[in-house]
C-alpha positions as CSV (number, residue, x, y, z in Angstrom):
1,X,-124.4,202.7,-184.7
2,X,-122.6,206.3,-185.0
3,X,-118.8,205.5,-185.9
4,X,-117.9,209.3,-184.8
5,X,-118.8,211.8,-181.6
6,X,-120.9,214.6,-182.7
7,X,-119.2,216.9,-180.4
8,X,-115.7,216.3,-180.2
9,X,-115.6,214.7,-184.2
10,X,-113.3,211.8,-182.6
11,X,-114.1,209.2,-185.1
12,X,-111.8,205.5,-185.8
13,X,-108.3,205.5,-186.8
14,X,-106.8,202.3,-189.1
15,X,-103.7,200.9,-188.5
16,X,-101.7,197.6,-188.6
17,X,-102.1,194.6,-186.0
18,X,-98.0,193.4,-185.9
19,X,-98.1,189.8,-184.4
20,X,-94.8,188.2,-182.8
21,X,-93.0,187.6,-186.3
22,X,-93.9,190.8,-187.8
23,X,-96.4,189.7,-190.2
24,X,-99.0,193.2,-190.7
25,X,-102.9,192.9,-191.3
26,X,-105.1,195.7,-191.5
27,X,-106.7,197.0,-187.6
28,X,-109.4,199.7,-186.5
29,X,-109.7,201.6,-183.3
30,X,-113.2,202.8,-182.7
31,X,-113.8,205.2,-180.3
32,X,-116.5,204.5,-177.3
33,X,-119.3,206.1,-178.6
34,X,-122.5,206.1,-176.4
35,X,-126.0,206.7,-177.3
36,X,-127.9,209.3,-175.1
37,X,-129.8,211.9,-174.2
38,X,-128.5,215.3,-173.7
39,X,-129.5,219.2,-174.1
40,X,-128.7,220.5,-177.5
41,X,-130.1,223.9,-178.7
42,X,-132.3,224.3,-175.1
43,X,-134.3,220.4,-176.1
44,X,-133.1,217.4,-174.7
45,X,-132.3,214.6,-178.0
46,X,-130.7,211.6,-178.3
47,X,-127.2,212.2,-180.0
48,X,-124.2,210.1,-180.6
49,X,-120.9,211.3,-178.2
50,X,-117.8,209.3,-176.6
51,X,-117.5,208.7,-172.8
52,X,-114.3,211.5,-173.1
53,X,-117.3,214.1,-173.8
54,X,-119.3,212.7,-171.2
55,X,-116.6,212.9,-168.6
56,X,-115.2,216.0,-169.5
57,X,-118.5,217.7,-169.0
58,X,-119.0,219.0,-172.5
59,X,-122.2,217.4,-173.0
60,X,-125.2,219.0,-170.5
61,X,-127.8,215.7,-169.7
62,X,-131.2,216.7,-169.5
63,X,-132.5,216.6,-165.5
C-alpha cells in the first residue's frame, strides 16, 4: 500500500517510542491513507490520499 497522500504529500514521520524508564527504540507514524476513487484531470481513478484530504474536501469523488 501507498506510504504517502498524493495530494497533500503527507507521508510517515520516525521517531522514538520512550517506555516508563526511558529506554528509546525506533517508532513510525503512518498517515491514514485510503484507497479510492476520485476525479483527477476530468476521469475518475483510483489514487492514494489520507482521510484529512477526504474531509477537507480537496479530493472531488466521482458521482
Amino acid at each position: 500500500m501507498a506510504k504517502s497522500c498524493q495530494f497533500c504529500e503527507k507521508k510517515a514521520v520516525h521517531g522514538n517510542n520512550v517506555s516508563h524508564s526511558h529506554r528509546k527504540t525506533k517508532r513510525t507514524w503512518a498517515p491514514n491513507i485510503q484507497h479510492v476513487r476520485a476525479v483527477v484531470d476530468g476521469k475518475p481513478c483510483h489514487v492514494y490520499v489520507c482521510t484529512r484530504c477526504l474531509r477537507s474536501g480537496k479530493v472531488q469523488r466521482p458521482v
